[in-house]
N, C-alpha and C positions, 0 to 999 in steps of 0.2 A: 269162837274165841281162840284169839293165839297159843301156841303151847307156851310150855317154860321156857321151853329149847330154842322157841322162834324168837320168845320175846329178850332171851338172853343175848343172843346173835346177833338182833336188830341194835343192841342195847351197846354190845360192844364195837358194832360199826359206827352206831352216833358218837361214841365216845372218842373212836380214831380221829372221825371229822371234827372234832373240836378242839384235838390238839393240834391240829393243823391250822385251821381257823384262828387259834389262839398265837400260834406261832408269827401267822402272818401278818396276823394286826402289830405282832412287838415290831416286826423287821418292818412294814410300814411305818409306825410311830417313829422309830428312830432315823428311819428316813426323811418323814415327814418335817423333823427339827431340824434337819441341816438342808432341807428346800426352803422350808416358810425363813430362816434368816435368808437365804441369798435373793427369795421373793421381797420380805421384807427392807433389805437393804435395798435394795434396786427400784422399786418401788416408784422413790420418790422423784430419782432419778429421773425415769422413762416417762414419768406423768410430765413433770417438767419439759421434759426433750418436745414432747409433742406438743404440748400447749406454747410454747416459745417456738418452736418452728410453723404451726400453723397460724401463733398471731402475726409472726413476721411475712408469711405469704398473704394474712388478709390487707398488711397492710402496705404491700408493695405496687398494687396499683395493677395498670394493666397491662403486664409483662407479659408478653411473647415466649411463651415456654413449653416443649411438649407434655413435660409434667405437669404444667397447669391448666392444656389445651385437650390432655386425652390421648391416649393410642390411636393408631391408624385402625381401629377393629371394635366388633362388638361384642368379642367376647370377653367375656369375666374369669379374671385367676383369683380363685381362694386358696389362702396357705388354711389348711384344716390340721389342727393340732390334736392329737386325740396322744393313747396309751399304745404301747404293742403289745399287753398283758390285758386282762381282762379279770374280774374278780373286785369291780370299785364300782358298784352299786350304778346309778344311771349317769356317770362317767361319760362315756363317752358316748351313749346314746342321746342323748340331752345335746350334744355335739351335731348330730346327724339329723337328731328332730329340727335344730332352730335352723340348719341351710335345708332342709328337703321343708319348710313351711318358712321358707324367705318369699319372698317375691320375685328374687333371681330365676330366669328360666334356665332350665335343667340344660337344655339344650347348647345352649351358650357357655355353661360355668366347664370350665378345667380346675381343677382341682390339682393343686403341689401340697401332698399328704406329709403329713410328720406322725406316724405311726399308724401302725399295721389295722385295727381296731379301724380308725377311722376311715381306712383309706378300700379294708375292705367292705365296710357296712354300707358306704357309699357307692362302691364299684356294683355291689348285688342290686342298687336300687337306680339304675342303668347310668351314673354320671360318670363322667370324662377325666380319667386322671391323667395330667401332664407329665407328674414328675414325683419321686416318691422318694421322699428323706427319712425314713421310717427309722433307721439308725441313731439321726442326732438327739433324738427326744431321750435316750437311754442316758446319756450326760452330754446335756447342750452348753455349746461354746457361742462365745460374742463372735469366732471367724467359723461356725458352723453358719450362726443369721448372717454372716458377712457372704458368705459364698453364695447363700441362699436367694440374696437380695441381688445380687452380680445378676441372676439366672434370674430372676423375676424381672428386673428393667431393661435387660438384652430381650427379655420374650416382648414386655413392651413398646420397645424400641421398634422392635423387628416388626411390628403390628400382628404379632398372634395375640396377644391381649390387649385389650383398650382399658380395663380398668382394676386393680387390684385390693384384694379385701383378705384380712384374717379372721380367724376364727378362734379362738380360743375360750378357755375357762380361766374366767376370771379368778383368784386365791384375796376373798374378802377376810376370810381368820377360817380358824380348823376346821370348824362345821358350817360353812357360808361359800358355796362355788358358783357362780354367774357366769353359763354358757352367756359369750359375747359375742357378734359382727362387728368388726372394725374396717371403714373403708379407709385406704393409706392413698390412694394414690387415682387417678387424676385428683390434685388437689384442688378445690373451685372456690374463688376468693372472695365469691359473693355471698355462699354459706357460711363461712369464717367470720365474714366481716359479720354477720345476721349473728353470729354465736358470738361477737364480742363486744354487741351493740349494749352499753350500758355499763361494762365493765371497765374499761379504758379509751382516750379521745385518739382515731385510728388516724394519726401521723403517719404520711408518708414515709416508707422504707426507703432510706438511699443506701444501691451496695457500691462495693469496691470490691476487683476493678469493672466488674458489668453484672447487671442482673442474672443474664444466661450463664453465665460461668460461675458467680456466687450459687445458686442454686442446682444448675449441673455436680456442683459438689457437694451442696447440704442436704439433697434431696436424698444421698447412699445412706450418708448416716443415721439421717434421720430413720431410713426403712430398716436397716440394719440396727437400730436401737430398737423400733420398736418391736421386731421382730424376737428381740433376743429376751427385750423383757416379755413378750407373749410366752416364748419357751420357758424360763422359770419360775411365772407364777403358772401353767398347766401342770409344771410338774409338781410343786406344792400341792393343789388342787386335786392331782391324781393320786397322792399319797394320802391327802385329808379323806377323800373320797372312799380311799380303800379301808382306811382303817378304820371308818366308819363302818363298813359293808362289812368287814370281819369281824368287827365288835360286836353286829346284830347279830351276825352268823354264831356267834359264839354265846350267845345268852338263850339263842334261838334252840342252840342245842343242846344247854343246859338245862328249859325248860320239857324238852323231850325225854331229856333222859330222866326227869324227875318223876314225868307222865309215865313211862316205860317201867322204873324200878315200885311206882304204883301196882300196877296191872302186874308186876313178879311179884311181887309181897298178894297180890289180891290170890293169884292162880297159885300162887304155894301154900297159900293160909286153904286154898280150896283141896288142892290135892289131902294136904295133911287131914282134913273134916272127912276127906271121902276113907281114907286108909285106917282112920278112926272107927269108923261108920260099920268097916266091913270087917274089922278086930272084933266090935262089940257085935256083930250081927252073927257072924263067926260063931263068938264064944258061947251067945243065948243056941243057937242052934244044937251045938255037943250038948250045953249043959239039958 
């Protein structure tokens, strides 16, 4: 059985970890209110953006496009969005599970990392990182995904990638996070049209002034929106996630230390019967 001294010692290190734990969830929480508005605002936006840019490519017919034809390659770029912290419960593992149990072969996928967590948990389980943006996820910008996106359609272009996909965590509300696969790009006009069969009657798209050059332009934005709303609801998500993980942390070591100041009330009521014990055994022996 513990002394008093061990279990005091033990008693007063759970007690550190739980004002830290405790600390962390406030500065999460307060975090967390100023992501989930710019999540929330944005939101509605970026669902828009992409549902009006993909019904307008299912219904454009059959345009000659290398964004709608595929890269010159068969490898696959995933933007993987994780944390560069660690401490937000299966965060960013849940990231790493849903691409190492895709169907994408490992061999093939490059990986353009947006924080450190991701980019190394991935690296340990032998896959290919292109390019590491690990910086922007600490406070992401709409010209952080614009630059981002520049360097995803030059790679390409150039045929080191033929198709590109995000990954992110979804920010459904404060305790609801949905690791997601998103593929962006080859866009293929015969799945589009299959996802909008029953929804709306799919009229021919006429652009101005040509199909190639309307979509050589709408195709930036489009990745570069979606990109950006992938960056603020992960970071929503990494906040929800965290201050979850602190809040169990912190009840977790409440209930320890309630167990701990047990077992010191038990070993002190004991010590005190034993000192008793040897007074009264003591005193019979003289008398």
């Amino acid at each position: 059985m513990a002394t008093m001294r061990e279990i005091k010692r033990r008693r007063g290190s759970i007690q550190s970890t739980q004002q830290i734990t405790k600390a962390m969830k406030l500065v999460s929480t307060v975090k967390l209110q100023k992501a989930r508005g710019r999540a929330e605002n944005s939101k509605a936006y970026f669902e828009y953006m992409y549902k009006t840019v993909t019904s307008m490519l299912a219904k454009a017919g059959d345009v000659d496009h290398p964004y709608l034809k595929g890269g010159n390659s068969d490898n696959i770029g995933i933007v993987v969005i994780t944390s560069n912290r660690g401490l937000a419960g299966g965060y960013n593992a849940n990231i790493a599970r849903m691409i190492v149990g895709s169907e994408l072969p490992k061999e093939k996928v490059r990986l353009y990392t947006v924080g450190r967590k991701g980019a190394d948990g991935l690296a340990r389980k032998g896959y290919t990182i292109a390019a590491d943006y690990s910086d922007v996820i600490d406070e992401p910008t709409f010209a952080d995904a614009k630059e981002m996106s520049k360097q995803l359609l030059t790679d390409f272009a150039n045929g080191e990638i033929g198709e590109i996909y995000v990954a992110y965590t979804e920010f459904k509300n404060t305790v609801s996070h949905v690791p997601k696969l998103m593929k962006l790009l080859p866009v293929n006009p015969e799945d589009l049209q299959a996802e909008q069969d029953g929804q709306d009657e799919l009229a021919l798209m006429n652009f101005e002034p040509n199909e190639e050059e309307a979509i050589s332009l709408l195709i930036p934005k489009y990745l570069t929106s979606i990109l950006y709303g992938a960056f603020v609801e992960a970071v929503a998500s990494e906040n929800g996630a965290r201050m979850q993980a602190m809040d169990a942390a912190t009840n977790n070591a409440e209930e320890i230390i309630n167990d701990l100041e047990l077992k010191y009330n038990r070993a002190r009521q004991g010590a005190i019967t034993q000192e008793l014990t040897e007074i009264i055994a003591g005193a019979e022996a003289i008398g």
